[in-house]
C-alpha positions as CSV (number, residue, x, y, z in Angstrom):
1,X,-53.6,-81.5,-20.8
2,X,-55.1,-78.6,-23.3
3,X,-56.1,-76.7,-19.9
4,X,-52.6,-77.3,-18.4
5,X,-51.3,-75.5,-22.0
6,X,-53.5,-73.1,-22.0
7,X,-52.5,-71.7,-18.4
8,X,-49.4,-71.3,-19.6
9,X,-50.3,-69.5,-22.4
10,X,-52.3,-66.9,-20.6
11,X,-50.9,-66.6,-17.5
12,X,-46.8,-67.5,-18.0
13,X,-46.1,-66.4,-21.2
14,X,-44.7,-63.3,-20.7
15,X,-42.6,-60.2,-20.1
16,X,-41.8,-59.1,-16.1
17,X,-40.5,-56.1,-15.4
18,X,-38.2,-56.0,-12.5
19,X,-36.1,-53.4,-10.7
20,X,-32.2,-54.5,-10.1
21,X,-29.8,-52.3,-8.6
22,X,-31.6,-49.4,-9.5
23,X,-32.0,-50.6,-13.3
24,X,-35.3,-52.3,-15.1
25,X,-34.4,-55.3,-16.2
26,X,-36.7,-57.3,-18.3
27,X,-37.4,-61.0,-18.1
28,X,-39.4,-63.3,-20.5
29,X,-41.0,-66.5,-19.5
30,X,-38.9,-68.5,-22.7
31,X,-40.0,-71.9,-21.3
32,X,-42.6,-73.9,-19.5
33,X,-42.4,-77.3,-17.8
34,X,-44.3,-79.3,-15.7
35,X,-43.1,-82.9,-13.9
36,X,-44.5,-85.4,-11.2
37,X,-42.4,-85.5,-8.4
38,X,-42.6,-87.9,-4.8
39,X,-42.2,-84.9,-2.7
40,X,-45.7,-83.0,-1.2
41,X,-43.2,-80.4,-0.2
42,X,-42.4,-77.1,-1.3
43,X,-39.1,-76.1,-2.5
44,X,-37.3,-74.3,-5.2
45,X,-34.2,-74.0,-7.3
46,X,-32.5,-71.2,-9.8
47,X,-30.2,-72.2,-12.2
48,X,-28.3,-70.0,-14.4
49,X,-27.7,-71.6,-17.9
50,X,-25.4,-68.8,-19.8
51,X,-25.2,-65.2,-18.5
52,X,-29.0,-63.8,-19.4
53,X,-31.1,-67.3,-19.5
54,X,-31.9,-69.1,-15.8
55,X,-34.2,-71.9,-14.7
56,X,-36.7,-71.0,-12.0
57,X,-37.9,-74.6,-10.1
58,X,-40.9,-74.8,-8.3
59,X,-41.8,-77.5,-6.5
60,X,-45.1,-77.7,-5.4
61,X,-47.4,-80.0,-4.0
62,X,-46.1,-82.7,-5.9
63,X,-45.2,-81.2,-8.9
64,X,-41.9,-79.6,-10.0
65,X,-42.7,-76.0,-12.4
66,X,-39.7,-75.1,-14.4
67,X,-39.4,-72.0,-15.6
68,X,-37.5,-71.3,-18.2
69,X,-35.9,-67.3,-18.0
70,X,-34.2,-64.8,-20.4
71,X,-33.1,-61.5,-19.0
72,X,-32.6,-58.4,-21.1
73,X,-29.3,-57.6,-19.7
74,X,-26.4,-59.7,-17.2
75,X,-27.4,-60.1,-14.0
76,X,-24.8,-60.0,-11.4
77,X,-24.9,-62.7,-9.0
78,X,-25.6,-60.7,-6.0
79,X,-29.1,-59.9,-7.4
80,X,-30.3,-63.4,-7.5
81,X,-31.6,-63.7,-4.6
82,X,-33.8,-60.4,-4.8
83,X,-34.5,-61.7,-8.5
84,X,-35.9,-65.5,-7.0
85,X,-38.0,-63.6,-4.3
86,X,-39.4,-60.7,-7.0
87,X,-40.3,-63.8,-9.4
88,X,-41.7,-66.5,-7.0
89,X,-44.1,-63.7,-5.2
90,X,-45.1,-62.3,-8.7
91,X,-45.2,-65.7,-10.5
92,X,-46.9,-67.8,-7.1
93,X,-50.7,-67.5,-8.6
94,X,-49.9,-68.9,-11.8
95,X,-47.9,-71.5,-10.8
96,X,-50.8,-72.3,-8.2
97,X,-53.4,-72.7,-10.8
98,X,-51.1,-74.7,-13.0
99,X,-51.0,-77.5,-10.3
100,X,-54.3,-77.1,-9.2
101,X,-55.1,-78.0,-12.5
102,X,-52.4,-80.7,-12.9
103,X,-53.6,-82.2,-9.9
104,X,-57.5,-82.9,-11.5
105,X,-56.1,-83.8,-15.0
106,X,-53.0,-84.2,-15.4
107,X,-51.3,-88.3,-15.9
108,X,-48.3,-87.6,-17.4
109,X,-44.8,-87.6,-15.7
110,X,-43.0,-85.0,-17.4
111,X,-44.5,-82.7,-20.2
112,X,-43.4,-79.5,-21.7
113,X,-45.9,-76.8,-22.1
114,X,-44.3,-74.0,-23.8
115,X,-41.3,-73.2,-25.8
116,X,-41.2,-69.6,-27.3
117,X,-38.0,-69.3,-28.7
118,X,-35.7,-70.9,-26.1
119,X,-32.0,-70.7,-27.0
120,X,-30.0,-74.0,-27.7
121,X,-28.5,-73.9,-24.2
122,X,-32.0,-73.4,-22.7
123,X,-33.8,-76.3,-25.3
124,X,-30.5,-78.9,-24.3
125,X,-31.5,-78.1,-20.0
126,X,-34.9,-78.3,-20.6
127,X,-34.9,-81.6,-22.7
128,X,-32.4,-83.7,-20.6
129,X,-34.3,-82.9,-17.4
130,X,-37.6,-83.7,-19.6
131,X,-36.0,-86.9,-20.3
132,X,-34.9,-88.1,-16.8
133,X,-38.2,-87.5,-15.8
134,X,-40.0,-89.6,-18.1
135,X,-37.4,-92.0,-17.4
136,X,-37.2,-92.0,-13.7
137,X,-33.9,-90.8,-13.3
138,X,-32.5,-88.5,-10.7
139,X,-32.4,-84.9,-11.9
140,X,-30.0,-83.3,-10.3
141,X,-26.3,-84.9,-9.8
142,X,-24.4,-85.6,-6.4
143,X,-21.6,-83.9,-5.6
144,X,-19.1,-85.1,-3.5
145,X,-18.5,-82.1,-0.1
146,X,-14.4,-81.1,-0.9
């Protein structure tokens, strides 16, 4: 578990500078969590929490990364997905070694791994999902198609 921190430390915790629309925008890694899931497959989710703060999902080999994001200035929704491919391509290495070394250590089901000053909206995501995952619930809510 102390290596699974420690990756997270060195290689997560951080600033990324990205161009948007012709801007640099600044995003800083705010949060860090790591959570067992049945799937071998890879996936991922972005969820925007207030205007500046999103959660990048990983899911990886069967483990789910969540990354929790805080962006210097509002991003406009039509940058997203330029933002989600600029992170995952940057962020793919770290997120790598994290589950390489999950997968020889880790026998937890849900754990957090950093919090560096997440917001109250960030630390309420973050914990709930933290929550249904030690518990077994489902973490994401159907929605019935209109």
């Amino acid at each position: 578990m102390i290596n699974l921190y420690a990756i997270a430390q060195r290689e997560l915790a951080k600033d990324l500078l990205f161009e948007v629309d012709d801007e640099v925008v600044t995003f800083s890694v705010k949060g860090v969590m790591i959570a067992k899931t049945n799937s071998k497959g890879y996936n991922f989710s972005f969820v925007e929490i207030t205007d500046n703060e999103f959660v990048l999902a990983v899911q990886m080999r069967g483990y789910v990364i969540y990354l929790g994001l805080e962006s210097d200035e509002v991003i406009d929704e039509d940058a997203y997905p330029e933002i989600v491919r600029a992170l995952i391509n940057h962020l793919l290495p770290a997120l790598h070694a994290l589950v390489k070394e999950a997968e020889k250590s880790y026998t937890g089901k849900a754990d957090l791994l950093l919090d560096d000053n997440m917001s109250p909206e960030m630390k309420e995501f973050f914990y709930e999902l933290l929550l249904k995952h030690k518990r077994g619930l489902p973490t994401h809510e159907q929605v019935d198609v209109a």
